[in-house]
Biotite code that builds the C-alpha atoms (Angstrom):
import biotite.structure as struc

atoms = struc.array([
    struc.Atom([8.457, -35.439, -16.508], chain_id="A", res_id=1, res_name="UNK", atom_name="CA", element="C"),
    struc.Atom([6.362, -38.460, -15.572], chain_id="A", res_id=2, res_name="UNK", atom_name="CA", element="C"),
    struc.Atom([8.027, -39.992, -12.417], chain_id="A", res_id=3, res_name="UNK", atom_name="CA", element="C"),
    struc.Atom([6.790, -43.452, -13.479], chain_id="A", res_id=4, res_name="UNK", atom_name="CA", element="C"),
    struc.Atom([9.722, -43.546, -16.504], chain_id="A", res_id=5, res_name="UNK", atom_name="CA", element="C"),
    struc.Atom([12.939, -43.078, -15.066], chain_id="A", res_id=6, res_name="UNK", atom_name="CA", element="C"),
    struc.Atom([15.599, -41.006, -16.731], chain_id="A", res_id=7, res_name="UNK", atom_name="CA", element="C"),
    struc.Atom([18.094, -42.777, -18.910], chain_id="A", res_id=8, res_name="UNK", atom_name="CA", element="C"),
    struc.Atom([21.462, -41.876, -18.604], chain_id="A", res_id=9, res_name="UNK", atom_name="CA", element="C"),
    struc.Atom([23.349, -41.417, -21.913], chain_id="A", res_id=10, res_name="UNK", atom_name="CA", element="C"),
    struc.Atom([25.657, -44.176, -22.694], chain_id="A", res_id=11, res_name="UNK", atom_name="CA", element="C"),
    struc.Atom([29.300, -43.323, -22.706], chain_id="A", res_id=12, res_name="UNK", atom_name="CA", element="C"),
    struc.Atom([31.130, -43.762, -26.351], chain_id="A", res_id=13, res_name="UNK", atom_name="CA", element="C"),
    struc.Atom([32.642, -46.892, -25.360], chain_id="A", res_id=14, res_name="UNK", atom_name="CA", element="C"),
    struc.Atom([29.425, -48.617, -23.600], chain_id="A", res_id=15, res_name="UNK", atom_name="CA", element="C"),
    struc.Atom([27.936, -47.876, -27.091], chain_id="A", res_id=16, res_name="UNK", atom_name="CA", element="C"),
    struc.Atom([30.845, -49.283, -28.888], chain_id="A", res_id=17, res_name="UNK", atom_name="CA", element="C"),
    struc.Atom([29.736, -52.940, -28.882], chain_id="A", res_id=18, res_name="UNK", atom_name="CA", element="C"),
    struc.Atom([29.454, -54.136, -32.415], chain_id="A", res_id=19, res_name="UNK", atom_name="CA", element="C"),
    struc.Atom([32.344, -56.125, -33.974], chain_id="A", res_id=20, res_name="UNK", atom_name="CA", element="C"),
    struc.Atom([33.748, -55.379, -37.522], chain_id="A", res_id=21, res_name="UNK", atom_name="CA", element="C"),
    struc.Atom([35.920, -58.294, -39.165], chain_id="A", res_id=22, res_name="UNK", atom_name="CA", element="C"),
    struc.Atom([38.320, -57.311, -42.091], chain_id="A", res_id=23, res_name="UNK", atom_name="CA", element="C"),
    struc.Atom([40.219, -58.695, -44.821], chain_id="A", res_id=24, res_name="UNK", atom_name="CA", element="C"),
    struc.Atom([43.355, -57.424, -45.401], chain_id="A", res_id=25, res_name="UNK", atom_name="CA", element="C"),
    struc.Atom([44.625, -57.176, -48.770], chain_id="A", res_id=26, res_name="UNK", atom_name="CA", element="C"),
    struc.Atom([47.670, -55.071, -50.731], chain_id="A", res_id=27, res_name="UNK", atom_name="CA", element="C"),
    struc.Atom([44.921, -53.653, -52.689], chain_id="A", res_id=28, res_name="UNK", atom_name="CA", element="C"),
    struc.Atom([41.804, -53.843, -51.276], chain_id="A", res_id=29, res_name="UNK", atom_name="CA", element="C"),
    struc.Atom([40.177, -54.271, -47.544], chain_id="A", res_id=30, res_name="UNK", atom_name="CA", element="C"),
    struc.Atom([37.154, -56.078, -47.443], chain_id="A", res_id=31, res_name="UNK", atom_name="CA", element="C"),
    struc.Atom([34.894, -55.047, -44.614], chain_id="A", res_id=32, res_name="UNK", atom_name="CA", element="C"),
    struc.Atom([32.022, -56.475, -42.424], chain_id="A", res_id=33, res_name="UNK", atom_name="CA", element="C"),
    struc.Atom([30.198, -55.543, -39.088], chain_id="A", res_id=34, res_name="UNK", atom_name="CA", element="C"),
    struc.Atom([27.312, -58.058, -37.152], chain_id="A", res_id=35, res_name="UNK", atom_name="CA", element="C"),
    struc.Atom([24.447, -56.634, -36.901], chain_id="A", res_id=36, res_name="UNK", atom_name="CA", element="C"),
    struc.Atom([22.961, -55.114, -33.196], chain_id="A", res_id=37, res_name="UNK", atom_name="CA", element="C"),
    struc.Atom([22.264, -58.554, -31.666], chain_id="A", res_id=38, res_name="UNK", atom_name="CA", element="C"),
    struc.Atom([25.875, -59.778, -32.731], chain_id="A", res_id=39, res_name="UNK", atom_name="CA", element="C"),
    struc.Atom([24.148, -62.676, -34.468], chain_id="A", res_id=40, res_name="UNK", atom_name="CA", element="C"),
    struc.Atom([25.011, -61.854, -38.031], chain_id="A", res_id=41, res_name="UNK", atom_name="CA", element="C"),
    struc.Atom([27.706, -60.433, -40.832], chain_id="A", res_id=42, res_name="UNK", atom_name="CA", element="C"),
    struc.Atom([26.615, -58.657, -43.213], chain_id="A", res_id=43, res_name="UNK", atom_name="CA", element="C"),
    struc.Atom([28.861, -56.928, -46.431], chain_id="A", res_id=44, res_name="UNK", atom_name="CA", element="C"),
    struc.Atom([30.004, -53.564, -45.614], chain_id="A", res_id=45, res_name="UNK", atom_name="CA", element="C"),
    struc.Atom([32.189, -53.215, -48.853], chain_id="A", res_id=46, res_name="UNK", atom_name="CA", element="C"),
    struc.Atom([35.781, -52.751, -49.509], chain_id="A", res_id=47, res_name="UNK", atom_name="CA", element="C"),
    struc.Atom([38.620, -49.567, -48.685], chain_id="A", res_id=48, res_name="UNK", atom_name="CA", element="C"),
    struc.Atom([41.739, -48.766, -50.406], chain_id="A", res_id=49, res_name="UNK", atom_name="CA", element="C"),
    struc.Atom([44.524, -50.932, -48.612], chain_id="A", res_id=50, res_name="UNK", atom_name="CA", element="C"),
    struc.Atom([47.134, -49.092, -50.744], chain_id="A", res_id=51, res_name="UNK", atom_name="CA", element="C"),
    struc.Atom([47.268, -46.110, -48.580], chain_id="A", res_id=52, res_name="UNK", atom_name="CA", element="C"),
    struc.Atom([47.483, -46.947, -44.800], chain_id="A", res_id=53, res_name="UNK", atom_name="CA", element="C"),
    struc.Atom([46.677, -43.748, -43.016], chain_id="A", res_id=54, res_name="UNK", atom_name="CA", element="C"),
    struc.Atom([43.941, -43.252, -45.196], chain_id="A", res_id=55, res_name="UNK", atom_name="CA", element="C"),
    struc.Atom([42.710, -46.808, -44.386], chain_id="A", res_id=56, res_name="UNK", atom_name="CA", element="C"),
    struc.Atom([43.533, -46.167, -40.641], chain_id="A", res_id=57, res_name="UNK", atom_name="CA", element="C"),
    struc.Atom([41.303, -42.999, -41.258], chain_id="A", res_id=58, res_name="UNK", atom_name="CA", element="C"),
    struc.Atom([38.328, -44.417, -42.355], chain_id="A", res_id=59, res_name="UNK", atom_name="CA", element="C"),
    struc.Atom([38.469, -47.295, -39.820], chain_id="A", res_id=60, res_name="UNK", atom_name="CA", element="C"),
    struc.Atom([38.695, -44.878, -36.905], chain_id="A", res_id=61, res_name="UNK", atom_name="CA", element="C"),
    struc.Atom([35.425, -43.088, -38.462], chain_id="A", res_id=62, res_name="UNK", atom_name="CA", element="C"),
    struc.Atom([33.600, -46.393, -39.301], chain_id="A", res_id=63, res_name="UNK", atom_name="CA", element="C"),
    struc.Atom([34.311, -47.130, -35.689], chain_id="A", res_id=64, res_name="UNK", atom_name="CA", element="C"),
    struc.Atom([32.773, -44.197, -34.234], chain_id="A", res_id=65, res_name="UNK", atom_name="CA", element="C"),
    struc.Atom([29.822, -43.934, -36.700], chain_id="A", res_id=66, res_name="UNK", atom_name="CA", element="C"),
    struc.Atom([28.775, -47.654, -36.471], chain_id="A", res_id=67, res_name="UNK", atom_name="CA", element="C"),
    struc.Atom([30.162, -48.750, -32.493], chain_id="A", res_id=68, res_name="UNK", atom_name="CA", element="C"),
    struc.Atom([32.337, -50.386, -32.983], chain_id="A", res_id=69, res_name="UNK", atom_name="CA", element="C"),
    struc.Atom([34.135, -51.894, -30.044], chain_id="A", res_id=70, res_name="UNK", atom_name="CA", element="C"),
    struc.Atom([36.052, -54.793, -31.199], chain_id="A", res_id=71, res_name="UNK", atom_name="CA", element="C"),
    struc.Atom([38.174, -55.170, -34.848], chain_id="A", res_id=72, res_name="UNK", atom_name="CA", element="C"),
    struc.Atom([38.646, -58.932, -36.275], chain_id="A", res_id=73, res_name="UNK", atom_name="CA", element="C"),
    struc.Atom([41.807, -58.738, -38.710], chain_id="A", res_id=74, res_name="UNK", atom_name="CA", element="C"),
    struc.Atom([42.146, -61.961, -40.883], chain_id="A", res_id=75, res_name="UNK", atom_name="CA", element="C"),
    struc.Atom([45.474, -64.146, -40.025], chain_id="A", res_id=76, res_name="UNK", atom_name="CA", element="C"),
    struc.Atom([46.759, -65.621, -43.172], chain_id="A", res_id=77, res_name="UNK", atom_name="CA", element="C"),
    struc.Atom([48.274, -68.869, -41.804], chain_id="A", res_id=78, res_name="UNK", atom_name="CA", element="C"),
    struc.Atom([49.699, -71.538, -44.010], chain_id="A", res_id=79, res_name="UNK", atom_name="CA", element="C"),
    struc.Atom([47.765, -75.044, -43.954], chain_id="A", res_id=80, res_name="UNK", atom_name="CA", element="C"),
    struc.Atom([49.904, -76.212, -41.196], chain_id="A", res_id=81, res_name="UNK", atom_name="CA", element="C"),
    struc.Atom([49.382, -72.994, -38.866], chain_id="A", res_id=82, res_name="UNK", atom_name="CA", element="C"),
    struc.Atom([52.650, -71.397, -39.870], chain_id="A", res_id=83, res_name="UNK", atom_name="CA", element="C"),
    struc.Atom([52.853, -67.656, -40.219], chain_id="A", res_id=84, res_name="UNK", atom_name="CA", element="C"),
    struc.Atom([54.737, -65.924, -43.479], chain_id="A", res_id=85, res_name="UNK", atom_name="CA", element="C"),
    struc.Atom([55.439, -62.274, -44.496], chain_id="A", res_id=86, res_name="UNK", atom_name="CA", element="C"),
    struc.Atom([51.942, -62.111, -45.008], chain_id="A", res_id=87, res_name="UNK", atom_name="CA", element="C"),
    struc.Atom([51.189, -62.942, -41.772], chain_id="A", res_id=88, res_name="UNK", atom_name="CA", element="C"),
    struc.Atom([53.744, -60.882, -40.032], chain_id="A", res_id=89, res_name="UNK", atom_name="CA", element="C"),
    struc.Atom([52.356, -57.677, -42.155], chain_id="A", res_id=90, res_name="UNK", atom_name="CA", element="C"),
    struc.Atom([48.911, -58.753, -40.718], chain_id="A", res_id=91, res_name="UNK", atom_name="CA", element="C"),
    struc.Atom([50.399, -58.261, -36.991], chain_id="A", res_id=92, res_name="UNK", atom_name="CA", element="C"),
    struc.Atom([51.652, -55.422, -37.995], chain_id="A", res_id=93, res_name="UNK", atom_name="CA", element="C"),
    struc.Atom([48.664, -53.612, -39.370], chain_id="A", res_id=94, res_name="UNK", atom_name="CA", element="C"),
    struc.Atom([46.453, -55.108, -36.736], chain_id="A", res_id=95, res_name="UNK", atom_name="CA", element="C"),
    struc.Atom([48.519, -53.330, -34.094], chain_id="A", res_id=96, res_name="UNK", atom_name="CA", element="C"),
    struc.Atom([48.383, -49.984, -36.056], chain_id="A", res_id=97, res_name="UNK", atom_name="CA", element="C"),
    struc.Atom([44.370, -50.459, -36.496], chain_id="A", res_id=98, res_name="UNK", atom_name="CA", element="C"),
    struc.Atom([44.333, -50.960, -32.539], chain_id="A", res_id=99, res_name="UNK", atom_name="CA", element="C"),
    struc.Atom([46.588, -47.897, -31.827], chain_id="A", res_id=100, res_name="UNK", atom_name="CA", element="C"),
    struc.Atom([44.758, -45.432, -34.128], chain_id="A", res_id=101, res_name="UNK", atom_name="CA", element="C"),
    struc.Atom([40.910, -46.570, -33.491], chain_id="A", res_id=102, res_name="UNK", atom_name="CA", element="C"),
    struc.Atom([41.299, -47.416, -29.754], chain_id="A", res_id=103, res_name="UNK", atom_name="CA", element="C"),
    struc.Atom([39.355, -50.287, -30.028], chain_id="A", res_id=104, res_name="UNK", atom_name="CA", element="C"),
    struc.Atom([40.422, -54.068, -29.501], chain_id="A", res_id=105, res_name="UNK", atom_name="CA", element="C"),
    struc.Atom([41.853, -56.274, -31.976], chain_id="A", res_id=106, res_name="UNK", atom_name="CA", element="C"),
    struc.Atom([41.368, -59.873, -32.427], chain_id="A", res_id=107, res_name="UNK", atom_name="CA", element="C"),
    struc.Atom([43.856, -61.754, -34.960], chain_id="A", res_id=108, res_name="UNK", atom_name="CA", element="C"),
    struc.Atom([41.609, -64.613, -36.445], chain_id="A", res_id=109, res_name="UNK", atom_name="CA", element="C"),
    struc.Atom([43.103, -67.767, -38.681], chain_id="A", res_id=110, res_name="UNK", atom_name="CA", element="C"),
    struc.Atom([41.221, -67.061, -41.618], chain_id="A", res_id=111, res_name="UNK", atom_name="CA", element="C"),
    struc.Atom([42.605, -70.194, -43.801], chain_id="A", res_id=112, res_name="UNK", atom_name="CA", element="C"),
    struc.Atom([39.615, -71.073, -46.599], chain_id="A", res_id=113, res_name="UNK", atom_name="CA", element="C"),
    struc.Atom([37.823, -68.056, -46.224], chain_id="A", res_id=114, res_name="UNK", atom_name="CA", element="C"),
    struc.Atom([38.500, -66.937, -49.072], chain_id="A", res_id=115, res_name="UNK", atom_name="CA", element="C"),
    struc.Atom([37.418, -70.555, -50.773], chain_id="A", res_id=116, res_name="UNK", atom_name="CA", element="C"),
    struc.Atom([34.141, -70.429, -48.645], chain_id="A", res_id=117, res_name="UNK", atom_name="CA", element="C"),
    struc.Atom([33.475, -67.030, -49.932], chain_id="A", res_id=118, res_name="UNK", atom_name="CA", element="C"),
    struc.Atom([33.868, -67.822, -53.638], chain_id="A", res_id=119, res_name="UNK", atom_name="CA", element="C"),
    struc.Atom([31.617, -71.271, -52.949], chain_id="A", res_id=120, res_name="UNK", atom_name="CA", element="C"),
    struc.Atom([29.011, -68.229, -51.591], chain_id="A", res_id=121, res_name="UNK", atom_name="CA", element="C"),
    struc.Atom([29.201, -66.123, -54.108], chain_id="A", res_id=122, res_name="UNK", atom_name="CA", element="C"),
    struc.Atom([29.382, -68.961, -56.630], chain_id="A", res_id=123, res_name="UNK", atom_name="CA", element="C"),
    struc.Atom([25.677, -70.481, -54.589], chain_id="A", res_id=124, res_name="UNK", atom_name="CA", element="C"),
    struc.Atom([24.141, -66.517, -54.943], chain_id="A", res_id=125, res_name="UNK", atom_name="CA", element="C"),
    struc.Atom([25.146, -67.047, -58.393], chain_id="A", res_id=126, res_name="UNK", atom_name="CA", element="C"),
    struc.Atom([27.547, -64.177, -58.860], chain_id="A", res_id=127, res_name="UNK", atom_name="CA", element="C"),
    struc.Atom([30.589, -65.253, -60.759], chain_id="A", res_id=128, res_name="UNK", atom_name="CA", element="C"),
    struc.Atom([33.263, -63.476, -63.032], chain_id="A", res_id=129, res_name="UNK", atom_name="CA", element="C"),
    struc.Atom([33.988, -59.583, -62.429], chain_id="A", res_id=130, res_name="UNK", atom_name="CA", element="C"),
    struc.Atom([31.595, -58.943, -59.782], chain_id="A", res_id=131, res_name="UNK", atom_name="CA", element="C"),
    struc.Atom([32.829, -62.092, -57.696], chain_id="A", res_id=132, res_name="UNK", atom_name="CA", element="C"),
    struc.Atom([36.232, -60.744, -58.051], chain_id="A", res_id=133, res_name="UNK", atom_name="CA", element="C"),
    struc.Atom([34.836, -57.438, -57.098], chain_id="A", res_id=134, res_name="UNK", atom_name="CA", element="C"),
    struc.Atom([33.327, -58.161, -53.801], chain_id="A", res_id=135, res_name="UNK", atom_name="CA", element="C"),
    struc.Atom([35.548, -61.378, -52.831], chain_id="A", res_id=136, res_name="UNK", atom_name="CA", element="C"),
    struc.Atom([36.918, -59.685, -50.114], chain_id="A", res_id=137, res_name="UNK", atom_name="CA", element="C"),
    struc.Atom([33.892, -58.205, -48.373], chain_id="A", res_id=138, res_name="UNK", atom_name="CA", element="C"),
    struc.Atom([32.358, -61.896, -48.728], chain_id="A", res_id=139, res_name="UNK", atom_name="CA", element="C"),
    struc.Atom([35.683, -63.166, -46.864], chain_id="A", res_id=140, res_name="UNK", atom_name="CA", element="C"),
    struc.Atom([35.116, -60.825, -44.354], chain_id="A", res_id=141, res_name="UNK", atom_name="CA", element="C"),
    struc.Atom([31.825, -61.818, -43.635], chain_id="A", res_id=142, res_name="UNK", atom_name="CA", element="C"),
    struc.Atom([32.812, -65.593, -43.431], chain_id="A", res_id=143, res_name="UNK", atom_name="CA", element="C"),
    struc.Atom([35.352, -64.860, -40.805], chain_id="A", res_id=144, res_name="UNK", atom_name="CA", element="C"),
    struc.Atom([33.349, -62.593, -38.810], chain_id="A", res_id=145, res_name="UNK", atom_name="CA", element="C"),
    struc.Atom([30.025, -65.114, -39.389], chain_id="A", res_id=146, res_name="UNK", atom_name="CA", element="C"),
    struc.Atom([32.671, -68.782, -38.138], chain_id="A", res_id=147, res_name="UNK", atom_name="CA", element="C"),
    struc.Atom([34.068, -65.952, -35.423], chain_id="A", res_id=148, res_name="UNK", atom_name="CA", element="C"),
    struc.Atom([29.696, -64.876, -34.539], chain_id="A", res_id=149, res_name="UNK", atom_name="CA", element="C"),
    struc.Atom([28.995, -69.084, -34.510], chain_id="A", res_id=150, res_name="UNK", atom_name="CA", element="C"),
    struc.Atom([31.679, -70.176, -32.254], chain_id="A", res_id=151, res_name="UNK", atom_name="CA", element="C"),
    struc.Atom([30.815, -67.130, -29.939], chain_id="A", res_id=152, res_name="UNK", atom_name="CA", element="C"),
    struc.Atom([27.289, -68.388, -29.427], chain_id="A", res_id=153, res_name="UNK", atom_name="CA", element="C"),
    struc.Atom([27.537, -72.349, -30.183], chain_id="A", res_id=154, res_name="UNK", atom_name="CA", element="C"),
])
């Protein structure tokens, strides 16, 4: 071994863990997004089945230990005034089962318009009808996790 390069220690699981992987919670499906290594950017990660919790809670604890995740960002849908519904209170709920099963943190972040930004996205990349509807929640995702990426580095 050349004494001029030290030796690097692995990194323990949760030093690695640093990305941060915003969601968008929905009956049906859950869109998904994770900023890329510099934490600068969102980019689509796709959708999972939000019918069947475990198996969502499944695939989050894998996509968490595959991709580094250290931090979860679960969408908050508050009304226009800030108040919280069912919706919002099944939100909570899930959040806190996400954070239980991967280990990792959870953020709860307003998410009001995101889906309205995300059509006006897909709308400006000139993908309308089915496949908007299709991938309308990973583009939600990504605006929440891209406002929650700004405001971390403005």
């Amino acid at each position: 071994m050349d004494p001029s390069h030290p030796r690097r220690r692995p990194k323990s699981p949760k030093a690695q863990a640093t990305r941060t992987c915003a969601l968008d919670l929905g009956a049906v499906r859950v869109g998904v997004a994770i900023d890329d290594e510099l934490g600068l950017y969102a980019h689509p990660r796709g959708v999972l089945d939000g019918r069947d919790i475990p198996a969502l809670l499944r695939n989050l604890v894998a996509l968490a230990k595959e991709e580094g995740i250290g931090r979860f960002l679960v969408g908050l849908p508050l009304d226009m005034k800030g108040g919280e519904g069912d919706a919002a209170r099944k939100a909570r709920a899930l959040a806190q089962r996400i954070a239980d099963a991967t280990g990792r943190d959870v953020e709860l972040v307003d998410e009001r318009l995101s889906t309205v930004q995300a059509r006006r996205a897909l709308a400006a990349s000139e993908v309308h009808g089915k496949k908007a509807r299709a991938r309308i929640d990973e583009a939600s995702a990504v605006t929440v996790l891209q406002a929650w990426l700004d405001a971390r580095h403005a």
